[in-house]
Backbone as JSON Lines, residues from 0, in Angstrom:
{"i":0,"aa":"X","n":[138.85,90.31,98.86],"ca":[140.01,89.48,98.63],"c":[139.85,88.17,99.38]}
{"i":1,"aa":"X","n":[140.1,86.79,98.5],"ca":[140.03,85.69,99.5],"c":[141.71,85.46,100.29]}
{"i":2,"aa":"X","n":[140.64,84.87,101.4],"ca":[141.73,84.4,102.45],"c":[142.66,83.29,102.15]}
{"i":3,"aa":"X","n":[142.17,82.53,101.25],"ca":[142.76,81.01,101.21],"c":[143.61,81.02,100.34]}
{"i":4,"aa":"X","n":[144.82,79.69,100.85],"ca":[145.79,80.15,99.73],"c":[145.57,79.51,98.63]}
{"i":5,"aa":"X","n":[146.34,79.92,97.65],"ca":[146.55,78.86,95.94],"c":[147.34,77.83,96.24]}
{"i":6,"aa":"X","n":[147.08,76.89,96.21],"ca":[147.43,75.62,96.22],"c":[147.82,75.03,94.57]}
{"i":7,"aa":"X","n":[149.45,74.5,94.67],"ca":[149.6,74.29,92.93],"c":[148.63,73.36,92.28]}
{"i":8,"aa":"X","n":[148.0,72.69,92.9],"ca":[146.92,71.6,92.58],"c":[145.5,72.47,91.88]}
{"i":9,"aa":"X","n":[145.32,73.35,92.12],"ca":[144.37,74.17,91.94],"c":[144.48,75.23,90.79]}
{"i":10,"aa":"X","n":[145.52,74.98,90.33],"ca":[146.11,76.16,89.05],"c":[145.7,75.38,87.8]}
{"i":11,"aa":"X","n":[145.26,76.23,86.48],"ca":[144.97,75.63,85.81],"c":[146.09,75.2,84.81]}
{"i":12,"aa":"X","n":[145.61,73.72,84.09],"ca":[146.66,73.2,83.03],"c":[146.66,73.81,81.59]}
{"i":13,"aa":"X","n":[147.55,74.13,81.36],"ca":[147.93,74.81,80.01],"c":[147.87,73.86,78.89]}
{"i":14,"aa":"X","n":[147.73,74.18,77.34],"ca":[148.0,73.53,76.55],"c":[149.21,72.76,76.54]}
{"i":15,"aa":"X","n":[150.92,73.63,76.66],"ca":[151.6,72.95,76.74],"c":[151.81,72.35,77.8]}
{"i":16,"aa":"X","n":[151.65,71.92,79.23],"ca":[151.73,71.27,80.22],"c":[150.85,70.11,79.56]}
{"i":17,"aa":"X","n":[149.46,69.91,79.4],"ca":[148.75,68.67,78.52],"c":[149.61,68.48,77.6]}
{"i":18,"aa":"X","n":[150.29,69.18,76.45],"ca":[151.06,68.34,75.67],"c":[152.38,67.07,76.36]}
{"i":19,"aa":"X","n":[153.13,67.99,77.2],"ca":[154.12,66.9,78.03],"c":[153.57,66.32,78.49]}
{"i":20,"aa":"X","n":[152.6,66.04,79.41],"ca":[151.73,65.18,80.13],"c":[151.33,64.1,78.91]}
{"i":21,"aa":"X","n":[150.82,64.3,77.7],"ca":[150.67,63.39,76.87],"c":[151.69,62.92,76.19]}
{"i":22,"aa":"X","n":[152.49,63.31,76.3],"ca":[153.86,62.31,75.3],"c":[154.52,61.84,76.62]}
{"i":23,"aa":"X","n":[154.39,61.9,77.94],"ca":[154.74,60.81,79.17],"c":[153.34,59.63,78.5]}
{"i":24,"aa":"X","n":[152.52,60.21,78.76],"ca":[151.81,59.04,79.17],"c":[151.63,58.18,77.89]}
{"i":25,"aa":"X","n":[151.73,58.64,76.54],"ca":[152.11,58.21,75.08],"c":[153.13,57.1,75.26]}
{"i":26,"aa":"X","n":[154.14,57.47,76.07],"ca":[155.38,56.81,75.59],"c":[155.34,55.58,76.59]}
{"i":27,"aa":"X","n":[154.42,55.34,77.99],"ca":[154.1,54.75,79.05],"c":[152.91,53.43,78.64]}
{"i":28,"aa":"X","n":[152.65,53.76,78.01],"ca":[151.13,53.06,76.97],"c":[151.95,52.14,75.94]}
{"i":29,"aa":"X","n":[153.11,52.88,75.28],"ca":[153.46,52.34,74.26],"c":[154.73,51.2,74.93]}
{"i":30,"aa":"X","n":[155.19,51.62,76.04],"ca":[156.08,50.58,76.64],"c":[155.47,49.16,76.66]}
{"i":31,"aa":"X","n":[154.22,49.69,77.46],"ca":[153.2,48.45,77.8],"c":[152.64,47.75,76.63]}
{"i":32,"aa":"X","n":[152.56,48.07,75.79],"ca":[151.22,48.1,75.09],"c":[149.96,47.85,75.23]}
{"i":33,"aa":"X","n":[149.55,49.23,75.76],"ca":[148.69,49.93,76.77],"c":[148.02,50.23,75.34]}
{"i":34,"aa":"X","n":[146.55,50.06,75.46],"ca":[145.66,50.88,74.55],"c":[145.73,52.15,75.1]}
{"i":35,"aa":"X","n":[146.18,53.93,74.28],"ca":[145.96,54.63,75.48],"c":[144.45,55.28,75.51]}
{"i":36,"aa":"X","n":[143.45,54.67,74.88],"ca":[142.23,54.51,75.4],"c":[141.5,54.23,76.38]}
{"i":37,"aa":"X","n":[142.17,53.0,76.68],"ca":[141.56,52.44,78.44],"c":[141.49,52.96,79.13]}
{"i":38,"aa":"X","n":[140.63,52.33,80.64],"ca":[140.62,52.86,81.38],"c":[141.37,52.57,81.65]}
{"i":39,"aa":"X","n":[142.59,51.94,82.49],"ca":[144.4,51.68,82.45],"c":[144.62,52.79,82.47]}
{"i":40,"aa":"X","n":[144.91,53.36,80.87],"ca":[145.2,54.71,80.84],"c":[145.12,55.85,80.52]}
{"i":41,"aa":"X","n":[144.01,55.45,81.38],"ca":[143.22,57.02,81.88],"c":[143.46,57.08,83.62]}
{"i":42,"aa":"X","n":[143.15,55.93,84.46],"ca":[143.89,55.95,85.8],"c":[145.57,56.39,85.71]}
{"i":43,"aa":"X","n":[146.32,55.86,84.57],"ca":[147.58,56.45,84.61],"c":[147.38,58.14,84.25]}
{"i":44,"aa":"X","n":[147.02,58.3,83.43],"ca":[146.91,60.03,82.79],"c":[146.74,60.47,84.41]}
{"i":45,"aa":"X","n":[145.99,60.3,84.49],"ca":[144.92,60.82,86.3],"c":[146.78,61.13,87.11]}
{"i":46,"aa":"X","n":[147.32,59.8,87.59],"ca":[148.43,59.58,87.96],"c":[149.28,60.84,87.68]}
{"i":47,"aa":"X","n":[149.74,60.82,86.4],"ca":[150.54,61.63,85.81],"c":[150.59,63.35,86.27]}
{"i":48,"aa":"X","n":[148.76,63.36,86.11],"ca":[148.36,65.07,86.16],"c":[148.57,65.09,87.51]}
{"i":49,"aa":"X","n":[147.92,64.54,88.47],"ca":[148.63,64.32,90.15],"c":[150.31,64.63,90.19]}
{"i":50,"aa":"X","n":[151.0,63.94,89.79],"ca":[152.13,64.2,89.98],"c":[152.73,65.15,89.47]}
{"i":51,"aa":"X","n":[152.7,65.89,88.31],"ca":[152.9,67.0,88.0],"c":[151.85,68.26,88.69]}
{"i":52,"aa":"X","n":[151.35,68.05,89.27],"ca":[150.55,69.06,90.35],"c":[151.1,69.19,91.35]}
{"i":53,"aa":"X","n":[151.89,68.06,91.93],"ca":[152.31,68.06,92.99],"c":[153.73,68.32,93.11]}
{"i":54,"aa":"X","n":[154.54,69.09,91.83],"ca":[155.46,69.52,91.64],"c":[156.43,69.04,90.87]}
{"i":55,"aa":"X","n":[156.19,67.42,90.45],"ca":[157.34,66.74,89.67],"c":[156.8,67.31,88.08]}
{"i":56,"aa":"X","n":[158.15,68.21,87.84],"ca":[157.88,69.03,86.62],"c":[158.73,68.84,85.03]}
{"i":57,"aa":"X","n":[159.81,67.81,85.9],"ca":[160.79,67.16,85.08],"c":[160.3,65.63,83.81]}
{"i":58,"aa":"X","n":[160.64,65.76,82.9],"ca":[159.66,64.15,82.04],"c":[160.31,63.74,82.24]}
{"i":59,"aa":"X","n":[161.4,63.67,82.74],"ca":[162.16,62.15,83.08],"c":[161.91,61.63,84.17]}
{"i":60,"aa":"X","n":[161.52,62.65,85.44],"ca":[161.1,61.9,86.54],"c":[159.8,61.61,86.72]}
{"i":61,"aa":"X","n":[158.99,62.34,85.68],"ca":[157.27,61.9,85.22],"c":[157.49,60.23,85.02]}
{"i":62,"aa":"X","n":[158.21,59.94,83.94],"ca":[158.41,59.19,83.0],"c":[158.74,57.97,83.82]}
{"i":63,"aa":"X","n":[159.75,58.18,84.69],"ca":[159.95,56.84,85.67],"c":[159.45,56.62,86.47]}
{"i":64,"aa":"X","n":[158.64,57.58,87.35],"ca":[157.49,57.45,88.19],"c":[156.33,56.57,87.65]}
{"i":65,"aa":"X","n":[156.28,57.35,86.17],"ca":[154.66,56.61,85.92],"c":[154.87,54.86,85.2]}
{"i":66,"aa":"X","n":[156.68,54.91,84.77],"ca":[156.7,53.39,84.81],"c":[156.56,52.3,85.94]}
{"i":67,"aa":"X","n":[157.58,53.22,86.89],"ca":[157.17,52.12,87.94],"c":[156.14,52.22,88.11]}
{"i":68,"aa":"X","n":[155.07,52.96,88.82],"ca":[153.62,52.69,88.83],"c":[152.61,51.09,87.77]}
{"i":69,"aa":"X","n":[152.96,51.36,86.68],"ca":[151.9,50.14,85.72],"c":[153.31,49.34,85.69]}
């Protein structure tokens, strides 16, 4: 048995968790008009999966986080 703990950062992402994660960062791209190709946003995606790792599980507070951010 390991000693170390699970850390939520370390759990894996589900289909539907990538789906919300992509219609934040969809709708964040499209504010901007953000190619969501770029690298832009792909440092935002990055952003996004960070913050929902780190417990913000809500899209509305995804959503205003990752505006203010770009």
């Amino acid at each position: 048995m390991l000693d170390t703990p699970i850390h939520p950062r370390d759990l894996p992402l589900f289909s539907d968790d990538l789906d919300r994660l992509e219609k934040v960062l969809d709708i964040v791209c499209k504010d901007r008009g953000m190619n969501p190709r770029s690298l832009e946003a792909e440092r935002l995606g990055a952003l996004i999966i960070q913050l929902y790792r780190q417990g913000v599980k809500d899209d509305a507070k995804l959503l205003a986080l990752a505006r203010a951010y770009f």
